[in-house]
N, C-alpha and C positions, 0 to 999 in steps of 0.2 A: 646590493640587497642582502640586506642580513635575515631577514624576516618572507613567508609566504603572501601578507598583506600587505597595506601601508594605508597608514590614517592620512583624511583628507583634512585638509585645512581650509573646513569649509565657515564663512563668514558670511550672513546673511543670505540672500539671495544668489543659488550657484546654478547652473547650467553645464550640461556635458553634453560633446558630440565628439564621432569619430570618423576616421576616413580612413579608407585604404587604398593605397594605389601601387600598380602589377605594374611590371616591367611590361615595356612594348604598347601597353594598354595606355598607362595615364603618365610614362615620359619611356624617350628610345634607349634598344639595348645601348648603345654608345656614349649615354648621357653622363657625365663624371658622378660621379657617386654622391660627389660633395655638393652638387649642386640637390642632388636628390633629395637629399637629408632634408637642407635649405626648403625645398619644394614641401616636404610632407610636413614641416613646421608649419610653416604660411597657410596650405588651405586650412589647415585644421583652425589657425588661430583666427582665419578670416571670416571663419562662420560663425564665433564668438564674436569677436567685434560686429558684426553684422548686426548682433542682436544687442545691443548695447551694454557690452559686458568684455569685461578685459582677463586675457588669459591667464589662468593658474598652474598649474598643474597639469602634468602627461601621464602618461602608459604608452610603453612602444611593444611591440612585437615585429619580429624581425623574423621571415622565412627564408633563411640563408642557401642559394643555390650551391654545390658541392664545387661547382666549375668556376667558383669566384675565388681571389685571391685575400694572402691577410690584409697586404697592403691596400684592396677596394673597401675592407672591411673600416681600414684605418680611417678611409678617407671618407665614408659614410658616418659613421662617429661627429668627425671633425664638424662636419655641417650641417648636424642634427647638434651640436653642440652649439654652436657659433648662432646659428638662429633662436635656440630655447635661451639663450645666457640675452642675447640682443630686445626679445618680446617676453625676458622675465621672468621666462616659466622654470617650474621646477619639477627635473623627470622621477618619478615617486616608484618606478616598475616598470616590470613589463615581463616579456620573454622572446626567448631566442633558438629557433629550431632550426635544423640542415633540411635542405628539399630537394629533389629532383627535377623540381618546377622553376618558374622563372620567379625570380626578386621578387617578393613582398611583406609588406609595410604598412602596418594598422598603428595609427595614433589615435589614443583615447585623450582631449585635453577637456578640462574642466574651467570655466568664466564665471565671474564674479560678478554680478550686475551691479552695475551704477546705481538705477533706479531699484523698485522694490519687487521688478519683475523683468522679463526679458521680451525685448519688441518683436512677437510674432509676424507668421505672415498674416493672419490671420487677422488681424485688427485694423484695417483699412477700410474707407466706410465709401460710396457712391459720391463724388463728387473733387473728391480729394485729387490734389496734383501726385503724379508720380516722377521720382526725381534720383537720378544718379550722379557718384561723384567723381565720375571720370572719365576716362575715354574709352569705346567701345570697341573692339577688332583687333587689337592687340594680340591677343592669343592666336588665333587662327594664323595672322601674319606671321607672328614671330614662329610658328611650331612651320610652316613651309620655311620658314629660311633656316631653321634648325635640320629638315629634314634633307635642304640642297648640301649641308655639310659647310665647313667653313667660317671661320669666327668673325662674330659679327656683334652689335649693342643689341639686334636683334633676336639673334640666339642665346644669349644671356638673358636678355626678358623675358622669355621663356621657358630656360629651364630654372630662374630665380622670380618669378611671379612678383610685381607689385601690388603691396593690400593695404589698407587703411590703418590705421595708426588708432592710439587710445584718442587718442583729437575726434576721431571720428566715431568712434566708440558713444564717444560722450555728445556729439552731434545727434546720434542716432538714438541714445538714450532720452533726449532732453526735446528733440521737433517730431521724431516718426511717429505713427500710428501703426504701422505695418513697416517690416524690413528682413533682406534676407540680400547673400552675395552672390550676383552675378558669376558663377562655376560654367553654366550651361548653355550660354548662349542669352541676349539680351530679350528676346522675342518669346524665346520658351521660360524662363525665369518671372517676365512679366507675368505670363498666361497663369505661371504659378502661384504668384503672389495673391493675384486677382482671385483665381477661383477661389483658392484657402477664405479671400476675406468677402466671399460671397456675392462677385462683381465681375463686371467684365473691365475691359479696358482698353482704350484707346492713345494709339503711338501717332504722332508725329516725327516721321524719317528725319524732315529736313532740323529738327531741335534738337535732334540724338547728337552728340561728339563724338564724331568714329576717327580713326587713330588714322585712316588714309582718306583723305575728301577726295569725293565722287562726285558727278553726275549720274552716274551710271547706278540705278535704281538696284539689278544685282548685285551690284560688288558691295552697295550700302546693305544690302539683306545680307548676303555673306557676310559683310562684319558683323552683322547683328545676331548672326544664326550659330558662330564659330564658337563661342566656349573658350572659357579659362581667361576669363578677363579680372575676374575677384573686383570689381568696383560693388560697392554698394547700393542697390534698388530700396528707397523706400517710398512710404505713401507719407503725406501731412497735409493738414488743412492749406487751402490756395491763397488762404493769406500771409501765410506765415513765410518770410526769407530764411531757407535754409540754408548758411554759412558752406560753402563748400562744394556745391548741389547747385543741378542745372535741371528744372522741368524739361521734361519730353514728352507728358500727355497727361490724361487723366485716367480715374477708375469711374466706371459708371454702373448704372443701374442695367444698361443692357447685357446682356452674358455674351461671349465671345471674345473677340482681339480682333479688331480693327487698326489698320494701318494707313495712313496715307502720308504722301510727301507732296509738297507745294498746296495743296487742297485736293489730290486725287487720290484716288482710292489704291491701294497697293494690292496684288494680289501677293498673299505669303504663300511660300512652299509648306509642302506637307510633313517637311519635319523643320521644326521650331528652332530644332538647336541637336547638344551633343546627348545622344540615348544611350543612358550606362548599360 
């Protein structure tokens, strides 16, 4: 940075969001550094694609603990680099202070919408299919086997999150009505989606894709409840085949979240999903 500002290279329709994630809170003290960087790329970029908009531009801030080394610092670099060079973006700033506090990590990145606007949650109407494009419980699983210790395909899924692609960027641009990514849990994400666009909605368990099949009606709400899955939630008309996207229920006129699996009614726990 040679300058106190930096001009944005904004072109048409742009959108910003940011995220911050603390050590211990949103991945463990022991997590590689590089996988971290990798991590605070992704959610950032996965909230942009969510909205039918592909990543531009960051801003980092970086609160550096006193009791970390050069070489953690090196290795943090590495995979905030490796991820922004990978999804394209370009780091315009930031800043970088010593703390006596644990690691954290605020990404400002900015999206370019496709269309002439970006797909709220908000715009999902009564009647509409809700439909995601991936598999559900991943997060929760992979952060227990992250937490037994031990290298595993599933500890790597976890501390390197899988997110949608411009493919899907442009899916979400061109079929949603309403759309937003999957952070929080599948169940509480809905509730979210729905209220914003002024509707309740209703899930079908046995339609969901959750990452470990069940019978077992808990373990299918635990994957649904667990967070950090980054698949993409959106609403579109029930005619429409959306490429990539599997219906798991509708948005309706009644207010609430309704659950059922096989045709019975599911009672949900009182928390939805993960509460920052």
């Amino acid at each position: 940075m040679r300058d106190d500002v930096a001009l944005l290279a904004a072109t048409g329709a742009t959108i910003v969001t940011m995220d911050t994630m603390v050590q211990s809170r949103h991945f463990l003290t022991d997590d590689p550094l590089e996988t971290v960087g990798r991590k605070l790329v992704r959610v950032n970029a996965s909230d942009v694609i969510a909205k039918g908009a592909e990543p531009v531009e960051a801003l980092l801030s970086i609160a550096w603990p006193s009791d970390r080394t050069e070489a953690e610092f090196g290795a943090l670099i590495s995979g905030l680099a490796q991820d922004l060079d990978a999804f394209e973006i370009a780091l315009i700033g930031g800043d970088l202070v010593g703390t006596d506090g644990p690691l954290t990590l605020t990404m400002t990145l900015t999206g370019r919408c496709i269309t002439d606007a970006p797909v709220r949650r908000s715009g999902g109407k009564a009647g509409q299919s809700l439909l995601i494009n991936g598999e559900i419980g991943w997060g929760g699983l992979c952060l227990q086997a992250a937490k037994r210790a031990g290298p595993s395909d599933r500890v790597e899924r976890y501390r390197i999150p899988q997110i949608g692609s411009l493919a899907v960027a442009k899916t979400v641009a061109n079929f949603a009505s309403a759309s937003m990514d999957i952070s929080d849990g599948l169940l509480l994400d809905v509730t979210r989606l729905a209220e914003a666009s002024g509707c309740g909605a209703d899930i079908q368990l046995d339609d969901v894709p959750v990452a470990q099949a069940s019978e077992n009606i808990e373990e299918i709400i635990r994957q649904c409840t667990s967070g950090d899955d980054y698949c993409v939630l959106i609403s579109a008309n029930q005619d429409l085949v959306v490429p990539g996207f599997t219906a798991i229920g509708n948005l309706s006129s009644q207010p609430g979240l309704r659950v059922t699996h096989r045709g019975d009614i599911v009672n949900t726990p009182s928390t939805l999903g993960f509460e920052h």
